[in-house]
TITIDO-672926 format. One line per field, with one value per residue: x negated, y negated, z of N, C-alpha, C, O in turn; residue in three letters. Coordinates in steps of 0.2 Angstrom, whole numbers. Layout:
N
nxx c(X | ...)
nyy c(Y | ...)
nzz c(Z | ...)
caxx c(X | ...)
cayy c(Y | ...)
cazz c(Z | ...)
cxx c(X | ...)
cyy c(Y | ...)
czz c(Z | ...)
oxx c(X | ...)
oyy c(Y | ...)
ozz c(Z | ...)
fiti c(Ala | ...)
% end
This chain:
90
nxx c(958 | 957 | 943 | 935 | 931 | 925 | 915 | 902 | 900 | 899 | 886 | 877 | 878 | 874 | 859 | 854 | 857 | 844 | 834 | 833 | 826 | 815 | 809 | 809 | 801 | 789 | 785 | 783 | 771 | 764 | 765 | 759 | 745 | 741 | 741 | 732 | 720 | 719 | 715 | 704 | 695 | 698 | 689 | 676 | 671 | 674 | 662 | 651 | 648 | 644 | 629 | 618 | 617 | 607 | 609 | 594 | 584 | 583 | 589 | 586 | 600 | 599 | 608 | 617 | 610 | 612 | 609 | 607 | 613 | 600 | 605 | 615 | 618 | 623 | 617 | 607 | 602 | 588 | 588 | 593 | 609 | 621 | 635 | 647 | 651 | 642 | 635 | 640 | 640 | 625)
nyy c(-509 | -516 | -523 | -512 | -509 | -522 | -523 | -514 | -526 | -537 | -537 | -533 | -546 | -554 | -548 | -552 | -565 | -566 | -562 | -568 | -581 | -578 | -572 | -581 | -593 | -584 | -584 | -597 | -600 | -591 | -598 | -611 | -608 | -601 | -616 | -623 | -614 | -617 | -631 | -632 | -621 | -632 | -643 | -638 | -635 | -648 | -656 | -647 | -650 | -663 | -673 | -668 | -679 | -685 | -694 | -700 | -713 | -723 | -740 | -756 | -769 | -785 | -796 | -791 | -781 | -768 | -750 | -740 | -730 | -730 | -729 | -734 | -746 | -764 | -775 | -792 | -804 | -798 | -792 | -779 | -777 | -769 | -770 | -776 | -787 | -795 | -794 | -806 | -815 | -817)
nzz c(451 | 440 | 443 | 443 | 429 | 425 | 430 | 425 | 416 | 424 | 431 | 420 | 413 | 424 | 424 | 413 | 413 | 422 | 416 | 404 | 406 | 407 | 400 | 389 | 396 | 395 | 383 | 379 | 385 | 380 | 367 | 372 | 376 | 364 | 357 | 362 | 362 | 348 | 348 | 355 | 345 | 335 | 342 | 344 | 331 | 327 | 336 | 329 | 321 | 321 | 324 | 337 | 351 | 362 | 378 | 379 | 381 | 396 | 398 | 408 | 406 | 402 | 405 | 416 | 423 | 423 | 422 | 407 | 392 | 378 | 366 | 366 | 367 | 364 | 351 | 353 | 346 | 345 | 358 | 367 | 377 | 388 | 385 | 373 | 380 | 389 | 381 | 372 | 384 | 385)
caxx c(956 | 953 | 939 | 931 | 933 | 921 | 909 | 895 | 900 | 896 | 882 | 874 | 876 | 867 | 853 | 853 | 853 | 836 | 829 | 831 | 823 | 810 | 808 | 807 | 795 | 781 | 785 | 784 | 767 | 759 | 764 | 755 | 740 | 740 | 739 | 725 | 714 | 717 | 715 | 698 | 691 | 696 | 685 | 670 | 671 | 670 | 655 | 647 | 647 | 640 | 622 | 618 | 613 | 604 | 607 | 591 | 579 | 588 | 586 | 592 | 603 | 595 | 615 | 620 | 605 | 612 | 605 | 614 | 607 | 599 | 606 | 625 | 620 | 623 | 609 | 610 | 596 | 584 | 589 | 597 | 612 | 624 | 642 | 648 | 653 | 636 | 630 | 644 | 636 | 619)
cayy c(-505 | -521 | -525 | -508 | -511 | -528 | -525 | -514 | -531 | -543 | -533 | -535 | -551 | -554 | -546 | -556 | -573 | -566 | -560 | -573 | -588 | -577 | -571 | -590 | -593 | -583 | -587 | -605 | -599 | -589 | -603 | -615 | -605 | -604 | -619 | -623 | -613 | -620 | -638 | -630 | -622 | -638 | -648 | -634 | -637 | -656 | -654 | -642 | -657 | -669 | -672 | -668 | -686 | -685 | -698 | -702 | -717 | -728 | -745 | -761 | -776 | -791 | -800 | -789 | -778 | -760 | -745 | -739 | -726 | -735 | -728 | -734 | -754 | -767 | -779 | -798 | -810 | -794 | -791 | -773 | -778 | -763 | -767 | -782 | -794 | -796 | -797 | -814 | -819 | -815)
cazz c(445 | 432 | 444 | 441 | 423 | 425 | 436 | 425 | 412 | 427 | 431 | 414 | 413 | 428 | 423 | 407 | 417 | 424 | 412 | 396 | 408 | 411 | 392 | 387 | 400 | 393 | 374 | 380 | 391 | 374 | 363 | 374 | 375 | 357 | 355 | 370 | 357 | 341 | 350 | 355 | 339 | 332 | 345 | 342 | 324 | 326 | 338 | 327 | 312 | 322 | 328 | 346 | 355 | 372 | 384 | 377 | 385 | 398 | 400 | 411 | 404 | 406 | 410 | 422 | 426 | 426 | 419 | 402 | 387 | 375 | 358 | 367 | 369 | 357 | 351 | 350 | 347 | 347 | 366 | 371 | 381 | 390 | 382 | 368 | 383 | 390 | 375 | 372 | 390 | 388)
cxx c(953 | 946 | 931 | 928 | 925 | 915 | 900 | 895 | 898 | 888 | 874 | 873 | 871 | 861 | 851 | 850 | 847 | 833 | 828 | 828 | 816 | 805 | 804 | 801 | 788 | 780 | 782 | 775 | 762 | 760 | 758 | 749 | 737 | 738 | 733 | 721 | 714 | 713 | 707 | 692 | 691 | 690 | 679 | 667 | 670 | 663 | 651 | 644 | 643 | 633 | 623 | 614 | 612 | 607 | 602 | 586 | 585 | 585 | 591 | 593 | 602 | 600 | 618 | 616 | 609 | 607 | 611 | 610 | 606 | 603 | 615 | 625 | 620 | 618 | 612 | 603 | 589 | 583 | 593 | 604 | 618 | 631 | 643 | 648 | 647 | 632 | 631 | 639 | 630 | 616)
cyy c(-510 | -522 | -521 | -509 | -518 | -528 | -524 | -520 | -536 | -543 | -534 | -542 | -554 | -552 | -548 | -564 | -574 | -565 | -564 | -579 | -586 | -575 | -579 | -592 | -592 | -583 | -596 | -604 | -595 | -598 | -608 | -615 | -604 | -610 | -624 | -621 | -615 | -628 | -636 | -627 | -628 | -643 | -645 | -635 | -644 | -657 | -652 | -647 | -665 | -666 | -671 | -674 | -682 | -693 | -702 | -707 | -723 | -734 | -750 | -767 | -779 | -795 | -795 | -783 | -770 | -757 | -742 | -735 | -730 | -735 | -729 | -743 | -757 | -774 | -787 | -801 | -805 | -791 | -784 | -775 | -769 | -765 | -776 | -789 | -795 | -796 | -806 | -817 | -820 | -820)
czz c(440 | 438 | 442 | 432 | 422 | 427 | 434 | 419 | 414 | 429 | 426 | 411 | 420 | 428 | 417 | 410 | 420 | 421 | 405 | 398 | 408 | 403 | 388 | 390 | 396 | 386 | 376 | 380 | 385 | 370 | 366 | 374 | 368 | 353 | 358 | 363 | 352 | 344 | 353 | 350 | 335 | 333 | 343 | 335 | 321 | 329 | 335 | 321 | 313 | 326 | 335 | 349 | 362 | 374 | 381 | 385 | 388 | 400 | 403 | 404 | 406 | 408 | 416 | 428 | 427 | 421 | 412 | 396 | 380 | 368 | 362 | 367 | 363 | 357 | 349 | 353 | 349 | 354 | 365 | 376 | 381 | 386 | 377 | 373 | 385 | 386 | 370 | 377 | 388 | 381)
oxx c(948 | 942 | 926 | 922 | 921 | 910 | 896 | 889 | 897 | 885 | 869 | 868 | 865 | 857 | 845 | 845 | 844 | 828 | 822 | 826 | 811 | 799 | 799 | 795 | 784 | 774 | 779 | 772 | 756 | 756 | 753 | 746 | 731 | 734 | 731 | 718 | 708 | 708 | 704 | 687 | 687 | 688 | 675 | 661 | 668 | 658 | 646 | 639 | 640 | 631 | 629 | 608 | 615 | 607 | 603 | 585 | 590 | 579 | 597 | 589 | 602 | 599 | 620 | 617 | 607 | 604 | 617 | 605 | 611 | 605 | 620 | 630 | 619 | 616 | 616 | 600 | 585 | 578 | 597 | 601 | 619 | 633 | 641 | 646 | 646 | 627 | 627 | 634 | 629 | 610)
oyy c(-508 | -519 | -523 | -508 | -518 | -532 | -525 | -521 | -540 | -548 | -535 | -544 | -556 | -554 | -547 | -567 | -580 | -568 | -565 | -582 | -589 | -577 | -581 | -592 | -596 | -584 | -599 | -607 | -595 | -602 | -609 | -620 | -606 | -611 | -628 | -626 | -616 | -629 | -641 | -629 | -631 | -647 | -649 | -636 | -646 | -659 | -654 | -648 | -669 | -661 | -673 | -674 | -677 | -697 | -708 | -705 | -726 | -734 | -751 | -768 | -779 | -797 | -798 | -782 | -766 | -760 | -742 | -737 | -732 | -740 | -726 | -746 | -754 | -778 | -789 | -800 | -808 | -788 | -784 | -775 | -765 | -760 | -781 | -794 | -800 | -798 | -809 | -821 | -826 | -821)
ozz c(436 | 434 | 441 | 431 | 417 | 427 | 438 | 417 | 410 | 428 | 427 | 408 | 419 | 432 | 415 | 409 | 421 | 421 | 401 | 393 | 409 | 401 | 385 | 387 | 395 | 384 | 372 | 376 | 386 | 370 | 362 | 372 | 367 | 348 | 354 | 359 | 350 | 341 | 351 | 350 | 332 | 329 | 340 | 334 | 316 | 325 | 337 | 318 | 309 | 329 | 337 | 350 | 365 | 369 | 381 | 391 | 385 | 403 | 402 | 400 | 412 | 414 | 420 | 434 | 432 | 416 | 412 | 394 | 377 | 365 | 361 | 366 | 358 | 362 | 345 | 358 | 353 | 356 | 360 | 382 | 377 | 383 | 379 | 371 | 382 | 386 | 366 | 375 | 389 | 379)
fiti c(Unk | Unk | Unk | Unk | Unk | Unk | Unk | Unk | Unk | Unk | Unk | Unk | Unk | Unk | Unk | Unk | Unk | Unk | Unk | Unk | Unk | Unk | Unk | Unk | Unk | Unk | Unk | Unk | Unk | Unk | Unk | Unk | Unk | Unk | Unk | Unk | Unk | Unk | Unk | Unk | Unk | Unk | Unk | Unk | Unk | Unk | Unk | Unk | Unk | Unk | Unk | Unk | Unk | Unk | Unk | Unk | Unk | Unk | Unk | Unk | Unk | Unk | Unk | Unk | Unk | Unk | Unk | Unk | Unk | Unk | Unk | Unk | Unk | Unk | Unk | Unk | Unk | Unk | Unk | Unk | Unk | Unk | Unk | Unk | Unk | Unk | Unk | Unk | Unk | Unk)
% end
């Protein structure tokens, strides 16, 4: 008789134990995405304030010989080289 008494109260809880992890879940799973977007117009909104660079004209380094866009090298002794260390070397 007590068992009857229990059962639609075990019952219920059982169906809470599925259903509150799963609740969590999608709040967890909206917040994230929420925050995805803001982290997004944020980035749109930095983009939009800066110039748009190309690629531009590529040119080789004369220390190590690759290829590299010209508006990214740094300059020493009126040479173009591809990154600060070859530009120590070079």
């Amino acid at each position: 008789m007590g068992l009857i008494k229990f059962l639609p109260w075990l019952i219920l809880i059982a169906i809470a134990l599925m259903y509150i992890p799963r609740m969590m879940a999608q709040k967890e799973k909206a917040r994230m995405k929420e925050e995805l977007e803001s982290m997004r117009r944020k980035l749109n909104e930095r983009e939009q304030g800066r110039p748009q660079e190309s690629a531009g004209e590529m040119v080789k380094c004369p220390c190590c010989g690759i290829f590299f866009p010209k508006n990214e090298g740094a300059v020493k002794n009126g040479r173009l080289y591809c990154s600060r260390d070859c530009a120590r070397r070079g």
